[in-house]
Structures are given as C-alpha cells and as structure tokens.
N, C-alpha and C positions, 0 to 999 in steps of 0.2 A: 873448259868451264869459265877461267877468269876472260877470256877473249869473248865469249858470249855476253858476259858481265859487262865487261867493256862497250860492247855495242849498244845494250840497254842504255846503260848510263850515258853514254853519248849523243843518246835515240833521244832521252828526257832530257839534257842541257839544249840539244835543239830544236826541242816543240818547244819549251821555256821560252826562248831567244826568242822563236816567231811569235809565241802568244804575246809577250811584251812588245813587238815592233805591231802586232795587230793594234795595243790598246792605245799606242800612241800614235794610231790616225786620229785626224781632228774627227768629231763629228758631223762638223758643218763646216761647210768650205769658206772662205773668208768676207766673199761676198755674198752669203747668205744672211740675212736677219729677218724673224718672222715677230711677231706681235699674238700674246695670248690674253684677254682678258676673261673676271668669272666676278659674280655678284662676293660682296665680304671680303672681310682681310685678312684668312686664313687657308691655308694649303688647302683642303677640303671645296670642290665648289657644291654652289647651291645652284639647283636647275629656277628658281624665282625667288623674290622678296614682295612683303606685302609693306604697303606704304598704307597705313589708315590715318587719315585727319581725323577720324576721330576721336583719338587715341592721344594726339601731339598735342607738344601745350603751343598758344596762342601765339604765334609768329607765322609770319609772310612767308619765309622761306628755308625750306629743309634740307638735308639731302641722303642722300642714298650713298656709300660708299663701296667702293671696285677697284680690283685689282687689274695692275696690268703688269706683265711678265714676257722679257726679251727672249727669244732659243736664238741658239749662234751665236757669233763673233761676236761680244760689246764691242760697242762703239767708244771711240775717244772724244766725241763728239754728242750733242742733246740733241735726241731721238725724242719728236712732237708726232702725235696723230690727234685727229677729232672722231667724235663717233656721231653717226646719224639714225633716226629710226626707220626701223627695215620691217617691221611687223607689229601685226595686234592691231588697236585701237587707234590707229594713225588720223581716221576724220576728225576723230573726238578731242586727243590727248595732242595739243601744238606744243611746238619750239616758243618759245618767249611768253608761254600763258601759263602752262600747265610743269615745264620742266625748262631748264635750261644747262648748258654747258660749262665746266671751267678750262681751264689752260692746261692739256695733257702733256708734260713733257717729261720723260723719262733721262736723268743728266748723265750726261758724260759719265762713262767708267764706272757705270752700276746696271742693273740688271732689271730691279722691281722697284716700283712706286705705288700707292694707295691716292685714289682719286674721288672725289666725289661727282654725281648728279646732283641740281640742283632741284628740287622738289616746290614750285611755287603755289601756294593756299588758294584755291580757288572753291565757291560754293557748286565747285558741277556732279559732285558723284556722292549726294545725297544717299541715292538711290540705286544706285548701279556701279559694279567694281568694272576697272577696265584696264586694259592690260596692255603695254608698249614695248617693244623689243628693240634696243639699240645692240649697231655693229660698229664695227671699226671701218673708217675714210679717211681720205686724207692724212695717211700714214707714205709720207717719202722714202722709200726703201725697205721698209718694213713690209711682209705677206702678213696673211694670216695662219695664224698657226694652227693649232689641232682643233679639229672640228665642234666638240664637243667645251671650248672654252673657245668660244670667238661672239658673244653675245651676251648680254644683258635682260631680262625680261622681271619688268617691274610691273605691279598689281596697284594701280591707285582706288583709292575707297573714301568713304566721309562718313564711316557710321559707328554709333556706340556699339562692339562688340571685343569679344574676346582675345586676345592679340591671338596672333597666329603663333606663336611661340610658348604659351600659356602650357600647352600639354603635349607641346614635341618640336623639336628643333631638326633644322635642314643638316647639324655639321655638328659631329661628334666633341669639336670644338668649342661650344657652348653649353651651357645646362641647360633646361628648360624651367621657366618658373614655377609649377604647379610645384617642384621638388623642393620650393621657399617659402610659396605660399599656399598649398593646398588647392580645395575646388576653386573654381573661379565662379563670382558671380558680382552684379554689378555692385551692389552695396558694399564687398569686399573689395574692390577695386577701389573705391572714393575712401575707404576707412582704410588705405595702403598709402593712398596718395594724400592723405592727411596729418598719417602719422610720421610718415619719412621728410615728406613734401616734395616728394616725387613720384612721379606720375610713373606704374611700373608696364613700361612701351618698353623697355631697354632692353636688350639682350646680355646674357652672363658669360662670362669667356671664362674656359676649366682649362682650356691651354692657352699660351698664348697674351698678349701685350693687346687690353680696350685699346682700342678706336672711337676719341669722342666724334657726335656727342651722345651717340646711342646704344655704347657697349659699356661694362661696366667690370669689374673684379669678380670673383665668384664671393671674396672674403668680405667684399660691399654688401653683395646680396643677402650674405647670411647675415648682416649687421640689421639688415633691414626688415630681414626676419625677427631676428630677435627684437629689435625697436616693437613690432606688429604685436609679439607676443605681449609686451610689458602695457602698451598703450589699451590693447583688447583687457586684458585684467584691469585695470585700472578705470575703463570704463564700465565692465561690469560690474565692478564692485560697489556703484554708486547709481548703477541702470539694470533695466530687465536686461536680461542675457542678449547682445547684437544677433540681430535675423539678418537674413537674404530677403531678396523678394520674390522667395519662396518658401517665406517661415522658418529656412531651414538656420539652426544656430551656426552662427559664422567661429567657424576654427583657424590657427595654426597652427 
C-alpha cells in the first residue's frame, strides 16, 4: 500500500515539474512582434465611432482616439507604424481634407499607447453620414495581429441629432447619457449646454481614467446632472414649465 502511495505521489511531483517547465515557454519567439489596434481607450473594443460636427463646438480640428497594443517580445527600442484607409467612403473622405494623421510611436520598453485621428471641419456631410476604415502600414517589424482588432472604422456626419451615445453605449466601460439626463430632445440639449457650458458630445467613463477631450468622470456627469436639476427649478420658477419641441415638459 505505502509503495503504491509512493508511486502516486511521485506520479503528481512529476506532472507538477512538466506543467511548470510547459508554463515557462515563452509565447512568442523573440522575433516575433505583432501590432493590435481598436477604436477608445479601454480594454473593451468598439466595432465603430460616430464623429458628428454637429454635435462639436466650433474648431478646425478634432480627433478620434485609438489604441494600439504590442503581442510578443517588447522591444528595447521605439516601435512607429502609420495607418492608411483601406475601406468605406475613400472617394469622398481624403488624407489632408477630411482627417489627417499623428506620429504613431509606441516607446521603448512599453507595450500600449493611446493615439489620436485627426478629425478636420469640413461643410461636406450636411446631408449624408460616411464611413472610413483605417489599418495599420508602415509598421517595421511589427505583423498584424488578431483579426478582429486590426482596424479602425469611423462614421463622419454634420447634423443636429442625437449623440449616438444618448441611449446606449459600445463598451460596458462607459455610462450612457439618458442615465444623467433623461429623454433626449433638442431643446433639452441647448438647456444642458447652457446650464453646465458644455455641450453634452462627451462620453462617461464607469471604469477606467477620461481621455481628453471627449471623455469625462462619471462623478462629472452626475455634477452636471445635478447643475441641470437646480438651473431647470430655477427657471421655472419664474417661467411656464420648459417644453420640447414636442410640448412635451422637459425633465431630469
């Protein structure tokens, strides 16, 4: 019995031994390094963003913010790539009109960086949203990595409407606004942006460190709520009750 014992116990210190010499293969040989980028600056990706000028306050130039993420060996060294657009609205949406590039370098002995597109004002999408898809080029030694974060796809627009974030968010990482400020409608939008003096485009981060200039606290948000509440009292108390422009009485 103890020599059966014994074989056991011997059996388990030696799959032990192999499981531990399995977990210290590398996973990636030393000259591998791949390149992953995904729209936002949070673990979660989003499959698009909507970019509305209608929405932004009055400036030439915006941008979009994106992640880029190393698999494999860091380098000791700063790892640069550029991205180009590979889909969508390519007649329409140009390099140096419509968007433009910054300086993508990811430095020595780190892993992740946050980058922006540049977003330039133009009157072309009035009337019509349209949609560009940037990838990754011009990356020296760097592949692409997993299939499903190797692009970008941005929604450009120019119209007074509802943010795309108003009543549901891409990334579990954010709140959506209707949870700050109730229904959406236009009149309640200029009476948000009048009361705070910000214009509410932003997104609200429930995990995670904003990213200016278009992210913001969640404890901001509620601040802004509550500003909304005191300033709405305050005007009716001296006005007919605020409408929509749909009669309907404006709450938060």
């Amino acid at each position: 019995m103890k020599y059966i014992q014994y074989i056991i116990v011997a059996g388990m210190i030696l799959s032990s031994m192999t499981a531990c010499k399995k977990n210290n293969h590398q996973l990636y040989a030393a000259n591998e390094s791949y390149i992953n980028i995904w729209l936002g600056t949070s673990v979660a990706k989003e499959d698009s963003t909507v970019y509305n000028f209608g929405l932004k306050p009055v400036r030439q130039t915006d941008s979009v913010m994106f992640t880029a993420r190393l698999m494999g060996q860091i380098s000791d060294k700063d790892r640069s790539f550029t991205l180009r657009a590979s889909g969508g609205d390519t007649s329409r949406i140009r390099e140096g009109v419509h968007y433009s590039f910054g300086k993508y370098i990811i430095k020595a002995n780190t892993w992740q960086a946050i980058f922006p597109v540049y977003i330039l004002r133009t009157p072309d999408f009035k009337d019509t949203a349209f949609r560009i898809k940037f990838e990754v080029t011009g990356a020296p030694g760097l592949a692409t990595g997993v299939k499903e974060r190797s692009d970008l796809v941005i929604v450009l627009t120019d119209r007074f409407q509802k943010p795309a974030n108003w009543d549901a968010e891409t990334s579990t990482a954010y709140t959506k606004l209707v949870s700050f400020f109730g229904a959406f409608s236009a009149v309640k939008f200029q009476f948000i942006t009048t009361a705070t003096g910000v214009a509410p485009t932003y997104r609200v981060r429930y995990t995670g460190t904003p990213v200016p200039p278009d992210e913001i606290y969640y404890t901001q948000a509620a601040e802004y709520s509550r500003i909304c509440k005191v300033k709405l009292s305050e005007y009716n108390a001296v006005n007919p009750a605020l409408k929509d422009e749909n009669g309907n009485v404006i709450s938060f």
